[in-house]
TORVEXDO-444281 format. One line per field, with one value per atom (N, C-alpha, C): residue number from 1; residue in three letters; chain; x, y negated, z negated. Coordinates in nm, 3 decimals. Layout:
i [NUM_...]
aa [Ala_...]
ch [A_...]
xx [X_...]
yy [Y_...]
zz [Z_...]
END
This chain:
i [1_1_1_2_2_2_3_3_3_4_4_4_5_5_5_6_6_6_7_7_7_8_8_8_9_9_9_10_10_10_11_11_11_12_12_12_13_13_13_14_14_14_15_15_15_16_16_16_17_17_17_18_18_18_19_19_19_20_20_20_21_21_21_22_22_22_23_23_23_24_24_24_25_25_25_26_26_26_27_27_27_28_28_28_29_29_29_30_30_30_31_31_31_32_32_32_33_33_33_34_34_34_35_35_35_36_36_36_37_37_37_38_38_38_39_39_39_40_40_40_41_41_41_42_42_42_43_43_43_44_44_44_45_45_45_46_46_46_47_47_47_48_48_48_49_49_49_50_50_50_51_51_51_52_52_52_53_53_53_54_54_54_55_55_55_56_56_56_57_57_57_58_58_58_59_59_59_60_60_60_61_61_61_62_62_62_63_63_63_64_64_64_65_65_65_66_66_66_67_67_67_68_68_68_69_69_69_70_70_70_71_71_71_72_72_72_73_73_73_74_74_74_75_75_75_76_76_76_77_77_77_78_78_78_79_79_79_80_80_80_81_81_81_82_82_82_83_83_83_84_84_84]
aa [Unk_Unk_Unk_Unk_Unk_Unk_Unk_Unk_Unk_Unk_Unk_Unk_Unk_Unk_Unk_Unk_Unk_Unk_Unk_Unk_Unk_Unk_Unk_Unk_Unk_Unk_Unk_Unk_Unk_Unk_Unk_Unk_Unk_Unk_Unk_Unk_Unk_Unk_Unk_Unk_Unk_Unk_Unk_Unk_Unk_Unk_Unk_Unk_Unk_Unk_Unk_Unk_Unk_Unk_Unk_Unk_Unk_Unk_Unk_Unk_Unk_Unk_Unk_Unk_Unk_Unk_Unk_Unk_Unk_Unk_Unk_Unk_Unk_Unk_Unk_Unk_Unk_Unk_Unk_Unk_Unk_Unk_Unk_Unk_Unk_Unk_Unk_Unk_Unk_Unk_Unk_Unk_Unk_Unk_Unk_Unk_Unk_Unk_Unk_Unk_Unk_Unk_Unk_Unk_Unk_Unk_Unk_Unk_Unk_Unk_Unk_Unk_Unk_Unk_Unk_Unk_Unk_Unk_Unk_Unk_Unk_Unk_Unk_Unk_Unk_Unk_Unk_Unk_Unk_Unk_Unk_Unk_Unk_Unk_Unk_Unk_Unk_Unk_Unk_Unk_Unk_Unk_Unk_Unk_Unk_Unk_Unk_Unk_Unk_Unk_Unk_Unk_Unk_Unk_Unk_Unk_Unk_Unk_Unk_Unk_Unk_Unk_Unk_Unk_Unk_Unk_Unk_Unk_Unk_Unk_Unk_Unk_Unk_Unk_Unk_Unk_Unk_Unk_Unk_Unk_Unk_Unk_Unk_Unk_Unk_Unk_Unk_Unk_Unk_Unk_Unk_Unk_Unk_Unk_Unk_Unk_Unk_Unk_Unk_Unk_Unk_Unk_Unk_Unk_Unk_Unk_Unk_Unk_Unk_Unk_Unk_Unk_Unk_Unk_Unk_Unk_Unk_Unk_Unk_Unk_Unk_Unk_Unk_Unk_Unk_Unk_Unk_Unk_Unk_Unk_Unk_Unk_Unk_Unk_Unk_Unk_Unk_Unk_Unk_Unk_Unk_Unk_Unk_Unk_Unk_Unk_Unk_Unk_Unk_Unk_Unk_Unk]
ch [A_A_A_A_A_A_A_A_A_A_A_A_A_A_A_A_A_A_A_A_A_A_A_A_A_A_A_A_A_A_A_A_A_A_A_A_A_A_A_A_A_A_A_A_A_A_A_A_A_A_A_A_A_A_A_A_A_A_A_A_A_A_A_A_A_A_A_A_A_A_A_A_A_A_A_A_A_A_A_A_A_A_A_A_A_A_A_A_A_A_A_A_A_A_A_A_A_A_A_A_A_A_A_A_A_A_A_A_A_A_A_A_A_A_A_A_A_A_A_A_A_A_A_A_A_A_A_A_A_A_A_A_A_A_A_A_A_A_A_A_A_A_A_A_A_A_A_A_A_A_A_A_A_A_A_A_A_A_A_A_A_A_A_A_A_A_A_A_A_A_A_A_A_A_A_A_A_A_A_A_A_A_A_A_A_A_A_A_A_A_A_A_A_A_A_A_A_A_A_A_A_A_A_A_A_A_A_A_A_A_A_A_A_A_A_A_A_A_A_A_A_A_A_A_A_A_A_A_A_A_A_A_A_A_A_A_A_A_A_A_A_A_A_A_A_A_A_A_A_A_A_A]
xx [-3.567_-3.632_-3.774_-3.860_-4.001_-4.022_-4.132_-4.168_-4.149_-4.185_-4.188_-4.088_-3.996_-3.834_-3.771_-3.773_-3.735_-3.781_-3.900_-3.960_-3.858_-3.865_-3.829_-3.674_-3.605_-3.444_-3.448_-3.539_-3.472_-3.573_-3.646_-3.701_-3.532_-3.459_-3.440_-3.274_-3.252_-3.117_-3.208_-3.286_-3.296_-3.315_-3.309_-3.286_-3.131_-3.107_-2.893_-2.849_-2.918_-2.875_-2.915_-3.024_-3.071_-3.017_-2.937_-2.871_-2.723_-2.668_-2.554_-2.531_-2.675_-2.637_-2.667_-2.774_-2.792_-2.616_-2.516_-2.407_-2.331_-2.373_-2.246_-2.251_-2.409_-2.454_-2.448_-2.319_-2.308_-2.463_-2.469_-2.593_-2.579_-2.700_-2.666_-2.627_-2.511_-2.496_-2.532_-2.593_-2.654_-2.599_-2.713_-2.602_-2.506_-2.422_-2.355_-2.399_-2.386_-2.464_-2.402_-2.495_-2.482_-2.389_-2.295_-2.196_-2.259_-2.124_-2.176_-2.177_-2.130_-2.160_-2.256_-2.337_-2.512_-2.602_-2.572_-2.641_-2.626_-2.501_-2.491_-2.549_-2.549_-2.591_-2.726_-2.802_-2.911_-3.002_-2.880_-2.901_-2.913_-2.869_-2.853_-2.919_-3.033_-3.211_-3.239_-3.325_-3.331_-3.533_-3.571_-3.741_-3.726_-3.874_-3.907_-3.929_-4.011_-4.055_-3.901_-3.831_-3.752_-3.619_-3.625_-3.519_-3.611_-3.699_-3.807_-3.784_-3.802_-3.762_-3.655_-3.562_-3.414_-3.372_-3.414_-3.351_-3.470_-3.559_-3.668_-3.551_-3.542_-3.439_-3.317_-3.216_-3.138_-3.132_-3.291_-3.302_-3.344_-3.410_-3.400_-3.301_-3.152_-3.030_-2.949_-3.007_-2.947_-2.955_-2.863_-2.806_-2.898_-2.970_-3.122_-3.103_-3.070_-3.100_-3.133_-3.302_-3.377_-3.302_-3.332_-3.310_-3.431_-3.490_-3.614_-3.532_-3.555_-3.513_-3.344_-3.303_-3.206_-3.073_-2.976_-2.837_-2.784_-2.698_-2.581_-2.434_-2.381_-2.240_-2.141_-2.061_-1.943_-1.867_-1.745_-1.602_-1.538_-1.423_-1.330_-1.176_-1.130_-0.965_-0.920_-0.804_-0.737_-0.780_-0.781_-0.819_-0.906_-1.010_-1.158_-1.111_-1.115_-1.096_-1.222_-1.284_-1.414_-1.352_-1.378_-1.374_-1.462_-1.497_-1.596_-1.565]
yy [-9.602_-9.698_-9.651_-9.754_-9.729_-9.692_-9.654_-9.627_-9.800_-9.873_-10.036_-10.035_-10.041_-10.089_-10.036_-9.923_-9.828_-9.843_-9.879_-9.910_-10.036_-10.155_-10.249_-10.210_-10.157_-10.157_-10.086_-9.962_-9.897_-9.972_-10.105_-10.189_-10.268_-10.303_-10.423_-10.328_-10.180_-10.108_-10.133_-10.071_-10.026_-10.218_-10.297_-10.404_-10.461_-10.388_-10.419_-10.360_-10.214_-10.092_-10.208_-10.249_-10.317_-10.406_-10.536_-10.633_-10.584_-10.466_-10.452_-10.352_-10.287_-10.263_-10.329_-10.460_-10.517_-10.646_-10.666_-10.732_-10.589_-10.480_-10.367_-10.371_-10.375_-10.365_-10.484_-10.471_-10.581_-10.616_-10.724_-10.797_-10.747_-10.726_-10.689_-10.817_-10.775_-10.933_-10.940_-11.031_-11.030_-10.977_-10.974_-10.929_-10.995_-11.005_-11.114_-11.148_-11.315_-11.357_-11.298_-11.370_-11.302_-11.406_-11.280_-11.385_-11.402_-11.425_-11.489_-11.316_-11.216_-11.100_-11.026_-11.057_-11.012_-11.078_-11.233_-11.235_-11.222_-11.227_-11.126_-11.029_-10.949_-10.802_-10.789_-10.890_-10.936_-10.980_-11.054_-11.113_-10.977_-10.853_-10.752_-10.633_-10.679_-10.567_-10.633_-10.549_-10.547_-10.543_-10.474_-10.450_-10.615_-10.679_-10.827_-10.818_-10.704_-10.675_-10.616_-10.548_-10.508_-10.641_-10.709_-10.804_-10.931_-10.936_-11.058_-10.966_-10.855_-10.815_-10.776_-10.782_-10.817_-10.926_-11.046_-11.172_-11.244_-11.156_-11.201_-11.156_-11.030_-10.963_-11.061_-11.094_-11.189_-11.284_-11.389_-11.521_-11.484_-11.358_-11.351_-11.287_-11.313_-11.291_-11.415_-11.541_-11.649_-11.724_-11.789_-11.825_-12.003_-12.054_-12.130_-12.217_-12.354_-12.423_-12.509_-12.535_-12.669_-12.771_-12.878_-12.981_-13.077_-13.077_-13.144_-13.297_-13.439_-13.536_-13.539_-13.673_-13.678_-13.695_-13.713_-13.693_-13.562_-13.551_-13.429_-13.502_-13.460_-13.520_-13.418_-13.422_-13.287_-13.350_-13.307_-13.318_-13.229_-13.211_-13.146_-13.139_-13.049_-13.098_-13.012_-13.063_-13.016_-13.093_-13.019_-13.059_-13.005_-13.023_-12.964_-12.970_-12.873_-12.860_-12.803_-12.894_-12.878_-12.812_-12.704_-12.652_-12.672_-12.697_-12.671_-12.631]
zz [3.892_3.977_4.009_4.030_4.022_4.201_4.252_4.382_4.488_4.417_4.502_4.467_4.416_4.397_4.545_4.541_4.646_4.738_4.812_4.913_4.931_4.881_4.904_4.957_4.884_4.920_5.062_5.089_5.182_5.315_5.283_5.402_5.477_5.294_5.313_5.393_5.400_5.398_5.602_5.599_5.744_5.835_5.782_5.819_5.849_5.741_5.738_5.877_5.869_5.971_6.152_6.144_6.266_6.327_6.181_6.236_6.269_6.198_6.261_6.382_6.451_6.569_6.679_6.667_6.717_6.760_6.621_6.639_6.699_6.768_6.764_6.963_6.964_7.120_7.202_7.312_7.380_7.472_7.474_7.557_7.718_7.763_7.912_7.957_8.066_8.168_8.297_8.343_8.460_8.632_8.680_8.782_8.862_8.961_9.031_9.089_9.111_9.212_9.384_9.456_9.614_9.676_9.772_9.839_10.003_10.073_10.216_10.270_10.233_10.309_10.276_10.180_10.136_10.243_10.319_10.409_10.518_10.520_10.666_10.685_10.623_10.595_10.626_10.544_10.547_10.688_10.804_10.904_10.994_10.979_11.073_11.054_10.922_10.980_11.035_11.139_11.247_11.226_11.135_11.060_11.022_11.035_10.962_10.802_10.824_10.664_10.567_10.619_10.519_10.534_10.606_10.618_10.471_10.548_10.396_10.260_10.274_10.118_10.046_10.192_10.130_10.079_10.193_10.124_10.008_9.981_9.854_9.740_9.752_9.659_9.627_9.742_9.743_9.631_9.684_9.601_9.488_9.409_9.274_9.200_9.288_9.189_9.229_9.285_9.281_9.133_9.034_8.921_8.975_8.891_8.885_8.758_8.787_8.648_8.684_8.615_8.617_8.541_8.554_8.485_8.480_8.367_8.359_8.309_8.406_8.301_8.287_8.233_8.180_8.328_8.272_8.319_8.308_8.488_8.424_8.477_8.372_8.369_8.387_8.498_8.517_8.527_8.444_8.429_8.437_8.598_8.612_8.571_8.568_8.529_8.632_8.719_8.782_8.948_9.034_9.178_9.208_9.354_9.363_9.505_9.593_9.725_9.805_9.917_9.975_10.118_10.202_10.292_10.392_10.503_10.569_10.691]
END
């Protein structure tokens, strides 16, 4: 095999190597969103400033979907029970 032959294969080997650790490495998953005892928690600093940069913190792990336009259509199965 000539020098470009070889170049080419071991582009096209370290490409093989990439896509299969890229299919090997699970995706990070986000964090959980915040329940009702994050703001409580939240409600009992007592500092202004570190209470605002708690619940800043808070709202950028709240789960956010625009909907530009269009319809949304939800279909449940089973029963939906509202508490208040």
């Amino acid at each position: 095999m000539d020098k470009y032959t070889k170049t080419i294969l071991t582009i096209i080997a370290a490409a093989a190597v990439l896509v299969a650790a890229k299919l090997y490495m699970p995706p990070e998953s986000p964090p959980p969103p915040p329940v009702r005892g994050d703001l409580l928690a939240i409600r009992q600093i007592t500092d202004p400033q570190q209470r605002r940069a708690a619940f800043t913190n808070l709202l950028a792990t709240l789960p956010i979907v625009w909907v530009h336009g269009g319809n949304i259509d939800a279909s449940v199965s089973g029963s939906v029970e509202i508490d208040r």
